[in-house]
SEGU-616667 format. One record per residue (C-alpha): y, x, z; residue in one letter. Coordinates in steps of 0.5 Angstrom, whole numbers, padded with zeros to 4 digits, always signed. Layout:
BEGIN
YXZA...
This chain:
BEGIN
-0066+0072+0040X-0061+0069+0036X-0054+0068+0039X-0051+0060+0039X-0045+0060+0035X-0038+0057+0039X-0037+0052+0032X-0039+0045+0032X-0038+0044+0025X-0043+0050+0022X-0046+0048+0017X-0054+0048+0019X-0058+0052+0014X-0060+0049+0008X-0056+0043+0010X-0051+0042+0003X-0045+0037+0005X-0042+0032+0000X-0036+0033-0002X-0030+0028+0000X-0029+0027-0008X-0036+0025-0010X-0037+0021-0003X-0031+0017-0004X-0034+0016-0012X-0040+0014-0009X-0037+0009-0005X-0033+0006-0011X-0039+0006-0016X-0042+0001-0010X-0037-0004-0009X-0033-0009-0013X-0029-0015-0011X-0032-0019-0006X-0027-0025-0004X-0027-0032-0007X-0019-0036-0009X-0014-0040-0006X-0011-0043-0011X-0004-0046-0012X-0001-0041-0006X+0007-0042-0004X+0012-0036-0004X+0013-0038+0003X+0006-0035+0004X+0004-0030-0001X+0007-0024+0002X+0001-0019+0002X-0003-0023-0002X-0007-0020-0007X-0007-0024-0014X-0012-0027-0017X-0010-0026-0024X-0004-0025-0029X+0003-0028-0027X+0007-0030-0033X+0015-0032-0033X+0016-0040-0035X+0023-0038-0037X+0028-0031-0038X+0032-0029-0033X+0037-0029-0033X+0036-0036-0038X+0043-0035-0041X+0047-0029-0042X+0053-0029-0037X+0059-0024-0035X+0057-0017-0031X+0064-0018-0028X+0071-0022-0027X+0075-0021-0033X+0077-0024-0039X+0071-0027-0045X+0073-0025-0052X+0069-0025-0059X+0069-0017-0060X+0069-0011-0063X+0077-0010-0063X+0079-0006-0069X+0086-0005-0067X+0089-0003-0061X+0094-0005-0058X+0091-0013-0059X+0094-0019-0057X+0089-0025-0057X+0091-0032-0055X+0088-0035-0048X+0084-0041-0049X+0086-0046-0043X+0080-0047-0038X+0075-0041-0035X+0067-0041-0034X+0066-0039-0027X+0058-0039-0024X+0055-0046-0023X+0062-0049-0028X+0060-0046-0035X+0066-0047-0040X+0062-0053-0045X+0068-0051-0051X+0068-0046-0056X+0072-0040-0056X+0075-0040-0063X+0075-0033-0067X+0081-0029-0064X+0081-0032-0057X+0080-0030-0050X+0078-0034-0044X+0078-0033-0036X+0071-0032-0034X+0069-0030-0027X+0062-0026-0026X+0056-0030-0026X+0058-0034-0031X+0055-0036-0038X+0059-0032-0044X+0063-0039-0047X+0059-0040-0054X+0064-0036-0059X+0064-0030-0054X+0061-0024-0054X+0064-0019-0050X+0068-0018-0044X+0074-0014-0041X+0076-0012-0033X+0081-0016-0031X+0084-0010-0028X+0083-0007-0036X+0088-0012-0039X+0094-0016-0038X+0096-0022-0038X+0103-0025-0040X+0104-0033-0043X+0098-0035-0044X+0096-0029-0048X+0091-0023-0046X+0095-0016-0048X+0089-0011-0049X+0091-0003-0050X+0084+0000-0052X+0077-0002-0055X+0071-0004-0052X+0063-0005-0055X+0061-0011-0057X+0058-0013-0051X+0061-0009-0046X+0061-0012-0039X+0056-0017-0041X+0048-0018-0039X+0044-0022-0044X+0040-0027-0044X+0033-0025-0043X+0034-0017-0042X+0031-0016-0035X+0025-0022-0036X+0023-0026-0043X+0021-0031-0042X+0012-0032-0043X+0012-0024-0042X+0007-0022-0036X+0011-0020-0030X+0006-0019-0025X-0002-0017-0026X-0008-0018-0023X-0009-0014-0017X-0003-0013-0014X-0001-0014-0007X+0005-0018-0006X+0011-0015-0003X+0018-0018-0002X+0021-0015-0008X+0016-0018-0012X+0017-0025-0009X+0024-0025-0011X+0021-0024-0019X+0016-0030-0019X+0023-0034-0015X+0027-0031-0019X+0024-0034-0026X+0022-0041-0022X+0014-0040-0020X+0013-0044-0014X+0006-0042-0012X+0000-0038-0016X-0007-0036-0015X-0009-0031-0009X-0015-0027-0007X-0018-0030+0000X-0017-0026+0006X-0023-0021+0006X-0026-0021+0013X-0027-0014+0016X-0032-0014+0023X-0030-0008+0027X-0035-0006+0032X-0035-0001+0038X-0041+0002+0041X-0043+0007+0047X-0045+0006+0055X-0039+0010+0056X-0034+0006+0052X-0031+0000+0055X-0026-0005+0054X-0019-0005+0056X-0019-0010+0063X-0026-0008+0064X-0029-0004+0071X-0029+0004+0069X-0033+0009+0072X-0031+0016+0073X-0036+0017+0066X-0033+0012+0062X-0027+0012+0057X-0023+0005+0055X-0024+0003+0049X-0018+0006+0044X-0022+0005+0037X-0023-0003+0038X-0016-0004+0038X-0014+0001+0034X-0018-0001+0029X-0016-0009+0029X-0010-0007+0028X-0010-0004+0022X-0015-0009+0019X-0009-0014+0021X-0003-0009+0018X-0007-0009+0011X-0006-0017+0011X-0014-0018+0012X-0018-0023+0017X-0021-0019+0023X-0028-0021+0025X-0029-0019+0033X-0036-0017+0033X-0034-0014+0040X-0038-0007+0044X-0045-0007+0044X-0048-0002+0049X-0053+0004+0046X-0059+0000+0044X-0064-0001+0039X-0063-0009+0039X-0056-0010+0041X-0053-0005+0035X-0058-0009+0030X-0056-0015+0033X-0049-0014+0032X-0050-0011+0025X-0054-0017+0024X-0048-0023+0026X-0042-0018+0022X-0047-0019+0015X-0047-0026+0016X-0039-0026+0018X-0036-0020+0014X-0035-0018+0007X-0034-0011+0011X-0037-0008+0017X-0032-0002+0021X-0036+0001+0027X-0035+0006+0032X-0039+0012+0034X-0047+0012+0035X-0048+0014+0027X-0050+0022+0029X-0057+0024+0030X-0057+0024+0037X-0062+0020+0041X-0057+0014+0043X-0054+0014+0036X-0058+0008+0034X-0052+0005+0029X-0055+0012+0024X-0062+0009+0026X-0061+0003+0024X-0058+0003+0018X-0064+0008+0016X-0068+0003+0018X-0066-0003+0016X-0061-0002+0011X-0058+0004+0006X-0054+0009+0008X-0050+0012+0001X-0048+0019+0006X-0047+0021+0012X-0046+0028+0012X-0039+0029+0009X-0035+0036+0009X-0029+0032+0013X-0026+0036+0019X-0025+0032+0023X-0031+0026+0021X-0037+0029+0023X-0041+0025+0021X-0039+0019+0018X-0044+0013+0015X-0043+0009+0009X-0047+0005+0008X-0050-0002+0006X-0054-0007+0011X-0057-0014+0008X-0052-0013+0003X-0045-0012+0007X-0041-0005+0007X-0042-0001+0012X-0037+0004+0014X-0040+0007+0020X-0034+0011+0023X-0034+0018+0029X-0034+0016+0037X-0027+0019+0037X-0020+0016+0036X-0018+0021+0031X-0024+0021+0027X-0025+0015+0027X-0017+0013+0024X-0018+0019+0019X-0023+0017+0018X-0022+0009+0017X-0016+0011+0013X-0019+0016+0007X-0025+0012+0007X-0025+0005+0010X-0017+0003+0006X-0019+0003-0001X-0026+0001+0000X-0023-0006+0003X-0017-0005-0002X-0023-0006-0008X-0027-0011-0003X-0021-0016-0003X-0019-0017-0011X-0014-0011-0010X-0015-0003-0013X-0019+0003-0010X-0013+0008-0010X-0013+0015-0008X-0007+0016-0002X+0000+0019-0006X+0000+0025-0003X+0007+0031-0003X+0007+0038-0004X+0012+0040+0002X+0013+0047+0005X+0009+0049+0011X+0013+0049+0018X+0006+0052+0022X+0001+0057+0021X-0007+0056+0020X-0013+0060+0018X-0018+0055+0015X-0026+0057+0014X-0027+0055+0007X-0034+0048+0007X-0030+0042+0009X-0024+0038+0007X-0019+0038+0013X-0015+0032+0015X-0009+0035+0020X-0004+0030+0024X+0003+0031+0021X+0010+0029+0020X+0017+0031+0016X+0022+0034+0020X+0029+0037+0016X+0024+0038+0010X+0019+0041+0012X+0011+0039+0015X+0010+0039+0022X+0002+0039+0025X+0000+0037+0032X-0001+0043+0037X-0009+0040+0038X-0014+0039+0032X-0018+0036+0038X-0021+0029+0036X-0020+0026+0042X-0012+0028+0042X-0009+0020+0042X-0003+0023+0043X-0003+0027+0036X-0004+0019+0033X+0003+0016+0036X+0006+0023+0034X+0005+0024+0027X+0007+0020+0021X+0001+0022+0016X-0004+0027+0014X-0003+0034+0011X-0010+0034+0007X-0013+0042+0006X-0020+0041+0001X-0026+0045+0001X-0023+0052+0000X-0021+0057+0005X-0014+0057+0006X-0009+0062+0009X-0003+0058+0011X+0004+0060+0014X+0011+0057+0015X+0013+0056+0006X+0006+0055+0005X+0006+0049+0000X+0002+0044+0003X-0001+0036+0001X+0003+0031+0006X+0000+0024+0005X+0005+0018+0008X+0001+0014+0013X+0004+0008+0007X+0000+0012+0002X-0005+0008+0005X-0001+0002+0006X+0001+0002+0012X
């Protein structure tokens, strides 16, 4: 008689997982932008917008060259030291330019931002010079064109400044303002339905028994739908029933551009959302060498993606963020994107078995990787203490304190 095996995650025999890399390949090769256009869309409503087509500058910035600093504006180079040049009445401030000309071998007061007077081409500091009966005394040389920025030397004018695909950040709005782009073309929001399953899952508010467990992935992952700048579809909590799961999948296909499930995606006898998938729709993958993440769906049902995510919180986050993240990142006109990870020295020991990708929670203290005490999947505590993943691929690791490991930020995902 053969002994059971205290390990949940062996593999069965014959069993072959699919590599994380090549599941992931799989679900982008099936994907592709999926969302329509809002047109004609104002800064003031663009922040994590995707754009829906290539951005170009109707004028330069800065327009007109204009002075670095506060000092005097004079026609360079200097080929003699010292220098004497005669001071032209009047000054060109910001919002006041000087309309004159300055005549060769003069100079005229200029406050910074100001547009360079035709005729001048350099500036000195004012605290690099001095000034006595309107004549400016300079003792050393300066480069023709110091202390100025020149028009167009940060943006030209009709040159490409934001492409296709890009989420719009604040910085980025402030380079549309800065050339004078009042609204552009964005992607519409994607619609992501999140569904829980499970008779002992019940929602926040609900009675309990002492056999049932509240809610957590629901919210959760509602939440970082919302985070991305996506429109959440509540396709609610639906029991472990063959026509309930059906039903729900059924209306989410008809609402969503994107399905995130929790739980009911084993081979149990009440996982019907893996039953129903087979059924009814195509699962791509569902046994996926991720620790934690058995198993995982990724699927199609009546033309909508499906990512069928663990029961348990922190497989389910994991999860939703390895593989759910650039699928809806590429669904919503945006690009698939692979986390940028960091090779930070270890402050943990761990003894990795080789077959599975692992995922740990982690954050950075004084330098160094932290991991949470538990790998267990139902830890939520760990999920509001760490600060990212420490990714471990397929191979067998031996891991201690300076042992270089892959931290990935939780905003390499775009949180």
């Amino acid at each position: 008689m053969n002994e059971l095996r205290n390990d949940c995650f062996a593999l069965p025999p014959g069993v072959n997982w699919t590599p994380v890399d090549e599941a992931l390949e799989r679900l982008r090769s099936r994907l592709h932008p999926v969302v329509g256009v809002d047109r004609a869309v104002p800064l003031a409503q663009l922040n994590g917008r995707l754009l829906a087509s290539d951005v170009y500058a109707p004028r330069a910035h800065p327009p007109s060259s204009n002075s670095a600093v506060d000092g005097y504006a004079f026609a360079g180079p200097i080929t003699q030291v010292p220098c004497v040049m005669p001071l032209v009445e009047g000054r060109s401030a910001a919002g006041a330019p000087y309309t004159g000309q300055v005549p060769e071998g003069h100079a005229i007061r200029i406050l910074t931002g100001a547009v360079m007077p035709t005729g001048t081409d350099t500036v000195v500091l004012e605290e690099d010079c001095e000034v006595t009966d309107q004549q400016l005394h300079l003792n050393g040389t300066l480069k023709a064109g110091a202390n100025c920025r020149q028009a167009g030397e940060d943006i030209k004018a009709r040159e490409r400044i934001l492409t296709a695909a890009s989420r719009l950040t604040p910085t980025q709005i402030a380079v549309l303002a800065s050339v004078g782009v009042e609204a552009v073309d964005v992607y519409q929001r994607l619609r992501v339905g999140v569904l829980s399953t499970g008779d002992e899952v019940k929602p926040v508010g609900a009675p309990v028994t002492d056999w049932q467990i509240y809610d957590a992935n629901h919210p959760m992952l509602s939440a970082l739908v919302t985070r991305l700048g996506y429109q959440v579809v509540d396709l609610g909590h639906v029991r472990d029933r063959a026509e309930e799961v059906q039903a729900a999948l059924e209306r989410g296909a008809a609402q969503c551009d994107l399905i995130l499930t929790s739980g009911g995606i084993s081979a149990g006898d009440e996982d019907h959302v893996s039953k129903t998938l087979q059924a009814h729709g195509d699962i791509s993958n569902w046994r996926i060498a991720i620790k934690p993440g058995r198993p995982l769906a990724l699927a199609m049902f009546q033309g909508t993606p499906v990512v069928g995510l663990p029961g348990n919180p922190v497989a389910a986050w994991v999860c939703a963020l390895r593989f759910g993240t650039p699928a809806m990142a590429l669904l919503a006109g945006g690009e698939w994107f692979e986390p940028q990870g960091y090779d930070l020295p270890a402050n943990f020991s761990k003894r990795k078995k080789p077959g599975r990708s692992e995922m740990l929670r982690a954050r950075i203290r004084q330098g160094q990787v932290e991991v949470f005490g538990s790998e267990g999947s139902g830890r939520v505590t760990g999920l509001a203490w760490s600060e990212g993943l420490v990714e471990l691929d397929e191979g067998a690791r031996q891991i201690e304190p300076g042992t270089p490991v892959r931290f990935i930020p939780y905003s390499s995902f775009g949180l």
